[in-house]
LOVOZA-217804 format. One record per residue (C-alpha): residue in three letters; z, y, x. Coordinates in steps of 0.5 Angstrom, whole numbers, plus 2048, in hexadecimal, padded with zeros to 3 digits. Last residue first. Example, Ala and Ser with C-alpha at 12.3 -4.5 7.8 and 13.67 -1.06 7.14 Angstrom:
<setis>
Ser80E7FE81B;Ala8107F7819;
</setis>
This chain:
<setis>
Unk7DB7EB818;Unk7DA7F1817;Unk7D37F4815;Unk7CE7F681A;Unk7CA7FC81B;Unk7D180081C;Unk7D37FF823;Unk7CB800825;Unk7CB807823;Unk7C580881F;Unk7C780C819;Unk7C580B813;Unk7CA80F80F;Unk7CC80980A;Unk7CD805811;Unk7D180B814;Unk7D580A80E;Unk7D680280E;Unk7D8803815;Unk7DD808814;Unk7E080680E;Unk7E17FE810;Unk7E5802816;Unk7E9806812;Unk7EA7FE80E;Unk7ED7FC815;Unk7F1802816;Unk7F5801810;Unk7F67FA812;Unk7F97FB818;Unk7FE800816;Unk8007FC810;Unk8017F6815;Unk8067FB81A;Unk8097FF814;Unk80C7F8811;Unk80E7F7817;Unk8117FC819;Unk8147FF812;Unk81A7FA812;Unk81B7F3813;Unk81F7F080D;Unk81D7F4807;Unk8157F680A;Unk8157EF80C;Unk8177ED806;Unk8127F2802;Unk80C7F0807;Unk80C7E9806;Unk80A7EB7FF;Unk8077F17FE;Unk8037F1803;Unk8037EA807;Unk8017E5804;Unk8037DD805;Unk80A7DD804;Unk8077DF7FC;Unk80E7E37F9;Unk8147E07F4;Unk8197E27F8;Unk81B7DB7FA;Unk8147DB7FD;Unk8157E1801;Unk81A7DF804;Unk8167D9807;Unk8117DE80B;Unk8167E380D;Unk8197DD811;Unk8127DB813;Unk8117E3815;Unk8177E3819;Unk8147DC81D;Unk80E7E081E;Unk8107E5822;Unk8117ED820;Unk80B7F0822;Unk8067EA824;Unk8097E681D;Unk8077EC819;Unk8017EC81C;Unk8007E581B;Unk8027E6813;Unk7FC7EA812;Unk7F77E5816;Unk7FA7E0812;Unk7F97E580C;Unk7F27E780D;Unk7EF7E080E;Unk7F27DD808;Unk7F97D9808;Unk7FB7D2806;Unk7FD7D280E;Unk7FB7CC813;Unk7F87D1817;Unk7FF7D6816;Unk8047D681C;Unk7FF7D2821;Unk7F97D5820;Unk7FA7DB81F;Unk7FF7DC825;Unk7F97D982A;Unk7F37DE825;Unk7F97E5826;Unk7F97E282E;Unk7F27E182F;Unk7F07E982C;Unk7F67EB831;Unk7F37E8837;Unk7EC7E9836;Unk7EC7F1835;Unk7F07F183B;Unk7EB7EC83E;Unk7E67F283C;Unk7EA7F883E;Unk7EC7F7845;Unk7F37F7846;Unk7F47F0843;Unk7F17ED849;Unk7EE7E7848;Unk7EF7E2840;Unk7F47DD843;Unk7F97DE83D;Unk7FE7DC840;Unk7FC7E2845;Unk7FA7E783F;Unk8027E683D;Unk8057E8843;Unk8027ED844;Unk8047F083D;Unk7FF7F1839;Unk7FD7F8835;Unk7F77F7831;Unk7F47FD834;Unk7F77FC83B;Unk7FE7FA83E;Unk8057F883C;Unk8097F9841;Unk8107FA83C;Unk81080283D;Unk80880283A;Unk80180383D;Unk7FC80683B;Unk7F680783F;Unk7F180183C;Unk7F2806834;Unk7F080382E;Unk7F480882B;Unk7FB80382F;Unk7FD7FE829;Unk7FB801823;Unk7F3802826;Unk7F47FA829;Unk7F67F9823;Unk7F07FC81F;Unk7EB7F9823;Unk7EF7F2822;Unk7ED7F381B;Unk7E57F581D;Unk7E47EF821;Unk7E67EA81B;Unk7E87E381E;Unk7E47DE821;Unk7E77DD829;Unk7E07DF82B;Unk7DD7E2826;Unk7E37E8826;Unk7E37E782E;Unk7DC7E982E;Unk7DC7EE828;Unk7E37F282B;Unk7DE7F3832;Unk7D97F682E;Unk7DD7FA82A;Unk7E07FE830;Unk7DD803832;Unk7DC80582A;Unk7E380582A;Unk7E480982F;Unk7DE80F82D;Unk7E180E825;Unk7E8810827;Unk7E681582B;Unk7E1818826;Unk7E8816821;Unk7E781181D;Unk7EE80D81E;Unk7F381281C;Unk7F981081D;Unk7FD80D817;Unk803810815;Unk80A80E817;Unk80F810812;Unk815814813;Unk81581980E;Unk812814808;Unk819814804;Unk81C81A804;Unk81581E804;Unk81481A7FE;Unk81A81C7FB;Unk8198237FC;Unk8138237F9;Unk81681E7F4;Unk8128227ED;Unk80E8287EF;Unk8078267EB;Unk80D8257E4;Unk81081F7E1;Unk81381E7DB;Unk81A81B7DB;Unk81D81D7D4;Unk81781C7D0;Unk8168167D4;Unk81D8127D2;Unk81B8137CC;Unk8148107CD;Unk8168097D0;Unk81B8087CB;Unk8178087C6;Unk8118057CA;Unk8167FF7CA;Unk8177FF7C3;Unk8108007C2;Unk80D7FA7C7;Unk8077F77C3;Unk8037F87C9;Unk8057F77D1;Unk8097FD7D3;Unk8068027D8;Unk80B8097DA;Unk80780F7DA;Unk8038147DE;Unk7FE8187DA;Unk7F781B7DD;Unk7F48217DA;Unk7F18247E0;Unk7EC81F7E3;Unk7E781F7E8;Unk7E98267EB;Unk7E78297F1;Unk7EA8317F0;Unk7F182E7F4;Unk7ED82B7FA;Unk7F38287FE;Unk7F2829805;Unk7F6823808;Unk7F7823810;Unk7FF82580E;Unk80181F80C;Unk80881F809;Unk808826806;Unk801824804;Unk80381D802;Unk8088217FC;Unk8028267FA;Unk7FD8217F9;Unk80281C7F5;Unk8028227F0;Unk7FB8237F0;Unk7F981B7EE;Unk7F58187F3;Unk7EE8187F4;Unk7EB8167FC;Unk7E7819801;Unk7E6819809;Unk7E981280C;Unk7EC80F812;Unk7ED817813;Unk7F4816814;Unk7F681A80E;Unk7F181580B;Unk7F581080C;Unk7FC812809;Unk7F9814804;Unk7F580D802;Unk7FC80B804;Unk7FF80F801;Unk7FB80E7FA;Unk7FE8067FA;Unk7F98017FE;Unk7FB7FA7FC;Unk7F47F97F8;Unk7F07FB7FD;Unk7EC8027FE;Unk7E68027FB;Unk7E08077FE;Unk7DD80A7F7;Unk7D880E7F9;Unk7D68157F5;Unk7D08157F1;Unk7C88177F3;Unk7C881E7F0;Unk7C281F7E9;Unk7C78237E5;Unk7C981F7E0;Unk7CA8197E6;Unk7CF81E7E9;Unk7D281E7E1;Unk7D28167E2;Unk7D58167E8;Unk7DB81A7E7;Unk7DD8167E1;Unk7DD8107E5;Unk7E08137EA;Unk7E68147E5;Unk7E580D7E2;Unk7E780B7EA;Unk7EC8107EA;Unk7F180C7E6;Unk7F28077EB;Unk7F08007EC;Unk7EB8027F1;Unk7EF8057F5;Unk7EB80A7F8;Unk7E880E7FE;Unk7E28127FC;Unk7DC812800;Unk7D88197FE;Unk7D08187FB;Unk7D281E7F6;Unk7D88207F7;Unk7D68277F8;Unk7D58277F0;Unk7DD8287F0;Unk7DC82F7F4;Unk7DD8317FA;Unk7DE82B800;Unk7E082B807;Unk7DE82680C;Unk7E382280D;Unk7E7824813;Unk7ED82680F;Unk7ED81E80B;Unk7EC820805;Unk7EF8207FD;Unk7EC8217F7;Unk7F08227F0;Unk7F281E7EB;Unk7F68237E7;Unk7FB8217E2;Unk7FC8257DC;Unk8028217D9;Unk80781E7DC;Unk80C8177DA;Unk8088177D5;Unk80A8147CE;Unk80B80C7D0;Unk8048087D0;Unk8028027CD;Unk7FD7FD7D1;Unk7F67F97D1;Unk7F27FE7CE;Unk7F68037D0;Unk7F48027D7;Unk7EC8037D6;Unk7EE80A7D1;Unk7F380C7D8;Unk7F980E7D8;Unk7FB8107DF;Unk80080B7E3;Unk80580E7E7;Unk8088087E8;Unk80E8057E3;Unk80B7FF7DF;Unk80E7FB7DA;Unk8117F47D9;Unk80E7F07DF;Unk80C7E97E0;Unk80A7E97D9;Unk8027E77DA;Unk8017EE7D7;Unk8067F27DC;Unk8037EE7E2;Unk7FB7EF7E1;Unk7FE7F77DF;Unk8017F87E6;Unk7FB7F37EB;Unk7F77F87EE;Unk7FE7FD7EF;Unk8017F77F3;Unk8077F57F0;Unk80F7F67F2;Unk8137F37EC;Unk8187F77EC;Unk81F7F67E6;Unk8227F97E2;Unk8287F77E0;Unk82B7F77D8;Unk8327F97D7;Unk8377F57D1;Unk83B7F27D7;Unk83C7F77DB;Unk83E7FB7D5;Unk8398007D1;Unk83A8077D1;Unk83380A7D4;Unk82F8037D5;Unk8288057D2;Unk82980C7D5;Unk82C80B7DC;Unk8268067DD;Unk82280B7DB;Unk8258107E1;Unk82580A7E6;Unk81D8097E4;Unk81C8117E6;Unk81F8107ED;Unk81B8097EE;Unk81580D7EC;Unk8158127F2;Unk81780C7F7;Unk81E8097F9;Unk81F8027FA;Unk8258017FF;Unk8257FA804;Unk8277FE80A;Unk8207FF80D;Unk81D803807;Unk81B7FF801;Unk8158027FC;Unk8138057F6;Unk81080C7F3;Unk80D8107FA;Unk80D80A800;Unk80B8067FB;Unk80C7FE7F8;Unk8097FF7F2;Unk80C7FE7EC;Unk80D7F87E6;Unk8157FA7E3;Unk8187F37E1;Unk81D7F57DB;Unk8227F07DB;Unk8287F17D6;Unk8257EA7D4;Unk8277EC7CD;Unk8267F37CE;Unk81F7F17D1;Unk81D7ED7CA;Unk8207F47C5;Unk81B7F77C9;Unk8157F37C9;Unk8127EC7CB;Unk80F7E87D0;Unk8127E47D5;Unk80E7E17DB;Unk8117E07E2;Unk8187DD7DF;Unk81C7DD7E6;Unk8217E37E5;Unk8247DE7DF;Unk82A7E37DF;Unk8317E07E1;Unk8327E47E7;Unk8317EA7E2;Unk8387E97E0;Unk83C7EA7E7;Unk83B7F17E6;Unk8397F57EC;Unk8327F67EA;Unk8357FC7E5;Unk8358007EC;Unk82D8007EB;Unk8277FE7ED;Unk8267F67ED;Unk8217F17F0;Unk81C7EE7EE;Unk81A7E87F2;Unk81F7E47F0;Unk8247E07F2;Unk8257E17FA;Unk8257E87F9;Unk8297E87F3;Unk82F7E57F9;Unk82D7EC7FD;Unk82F7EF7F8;Unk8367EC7F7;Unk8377EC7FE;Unk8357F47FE;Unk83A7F57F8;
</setis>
């Protein structure tokens, strides 16, 4: 079975979910054809159903032995169950994950790279104009406010007003704010400040951030506040603050689709979900994940204010970002010169002597050739493992961290894997990141993760403090 699945792995960039995947038959199957349009009767005759869902540590992801798991696959075994239930092996249609960016799940579906879609998605007016629902998998969805445990607390929906709300823009929570500032505007009260989160962002992650303090406010459904709460325990979750309180979760499929949506709502009147849905799953799951540290700490700020100048000179120097060295410096030792690791690594970049000596930067004890040290030797691997790359500014300095942590020559490896499997070899999240994720384990893949949560805190912190007029030198200027 594992040789047979690792040999879908190679073919295609969806991969099966059931024991059914086992049957020779499927090997057969066009997996390669990246649009198809189509309903029910279209899949059955593939006996594919490619499922669009986003790749999360709650409703889909693969954990370091190659097995996917996730709230949402455990639901989708269970339809899968339904639509094959007495079928032989060679009559069974396979359903088939597409891991997608949420940003990009309705794009996907409607350009027939993806059959349906299984992601917590709320019906929205706005959404059914391009899509066609599934009877609700839950009704009376509650989008309730959720802070940081040091935020500043807050009474009543009005006191949004002017609050800095941390947000995926693609959610459903966008409209719901919208709505939130047009009463606040009824009432004469300066609206609520959408801060976007990117597209890669999943609600963990935003909770996962602010239950780091990286940031105060953020929406999300209720259900999914009391799951993280269990997990996160720095997260006040403000029950009486709602913005929405009639949400339906459904499955998407593009229009037209009826039979499909036939099946779709048999399977739902069955297997509705409820706010307590996969708490114990979700503990299961997420009970040994390394959380990101809080990086905006007064004591925190105070280092990293200490040593913003020095970031900014060898950023300008060897011309890269200043403040995503920061933030590896920050997951590398908390900015901290004292620490000092088993292997002998030293300081806020945590180099070893031998490396700052072939660097010839001075003496790696002190801050500031250490901080020259480790900013030239990510601008020396930069440049020579991905110069020449077709790749933007972000993602080569992506995948160099990635290469600092697992080594370049494993990550190239990664890199041509992710070709045959239908991925961009050269955009890390969501795509090099998924290979590297199956065949390398959480370590890296939580490493360039971690990096790049505390660099978008850090982006916060400075345009905060520029919208609160303060005269802190660290923040009169804008990141380079």
């Amino acid at each position: 079975m594992a040789r047979l699945v690792l040999l879908l792995l190679l073919i295609t960039s969806l991969l099966p979910m059931t024991n059914a995947a086992t049957d020779e038959q499927h090997l057969k199957f066009d997996t390669k054809i990246n649009v198809v349009y189509g309903d029910y009767d279209v899949m059955k005759e593939r006996r594919i159903i490619r499922v669009l869902i986003p790749y999360s540590k709650t409703f889909y992801f693969i954990d370091n032995s190659g097995t996917q798991r996730g709230i949402m696959l455990e639901l989708m075994q269970q339809f899968d169950k339904q639509i094959n239930k007495g079928l032989k092996p060679s009559q069974k249609t396979h359903l088939l994950f597409v891991p997608t960016a949420r940003d990009q799940l309705i794009p996907q579906l409607i350009a027939g790279r993806g059959d349906l879609i299984a992601a917590n998605l709320t019906i929205t007016p706005e959404r059914e104009k391009l899509v066609d629902f599934s009877e609700p998998l839950a009704k009376n969805i509650h989008e309730v406010l959720v802070a940081s445990n040091k935020a500043p607390e807050l009474k009543s929906v009005d006191s949004l007003s002017g609050q800095s709300l941390f947000v995926n823009p693609s959610t459903s929570y966008i409209s719901s704010i919208e709505i939130l500032n047009k009463n606040l505007a009824e009432k004469k009260l300066p609206p609520a400040v959408v801060i976007k989160a990117p597209g890669n962002f999943e609600q963990e992650d935003i909770l996962e951030m602010v239950n780091a303090n990286l940031a105060d406010y953020t929406v999300v459904d209720r259900y999914l506040a009391i799951l993280w709460k269990q997990i996160y325990p720095n997260l006040v979750v403000y029950e009486n603050i709602t913005l929405r309180d009639d949400g339906s979760i459904a499955f998407a499929m593009r229009k037209n689709s009826p039979l499909l949506k036939a099946q779709l709502d048999k399977f739902t009147a069955t297997h509705k979900i409820g706010t307590s849905f996969g708490n114990q799953q979700v503990y299961k799951y997420l009970r040994n994940t390394k959380w990101v540290k809080n990086a905006r700490s007064e004591k925190d700020i105070e280092k990293f204010n200490q040593v913003t100048e020095i970031f900014r000179k060898y950023g300008q120097q060897y011309n890269i970002d200043w403040l995503m060295m920061v933030a590896q410096g920050y997951q590398e030792s908390r900015l901290d010169q004292k620490v000092r690791s088993k292997s002998g690594a030293i300081g806020v970049m945590q180099v070893l002597p031998t490396t700052g000596k072939e660097l010839n930067v001075g003496d790696i004890r002190l801050i500031d050739p250490n901080i020259n040290a480790g900013v030239k030797y990510i601008r020396f691997m930069c440049d020579r493992y991905f110069a020449d790359e077709k790749m933007t500014d972000l993602n080569k300095l992506l995948f160099t961290f990635a290469s600092y942590n697992a080594g370049p020559a494993k990550i190239a490896r990664l890199r041509k894997e992710a070709v045959t499997q239908g991925y961009d070899p050269n955009v890390w999240f969501n795509n090099v990141e998924r290979i590297a994720q199956l065949r390398i384990g959480n370590e890296t893949v939580q490493y360039v993760s971690n990096i790049f949560k505390y660099y978008v805190a850090y982006q916060l912190i400075i345009e905060q403090a520029k919208s609160r007029k303060t005269e802190t030198p660290l923040i009169a200027e804008k990141s380079e």
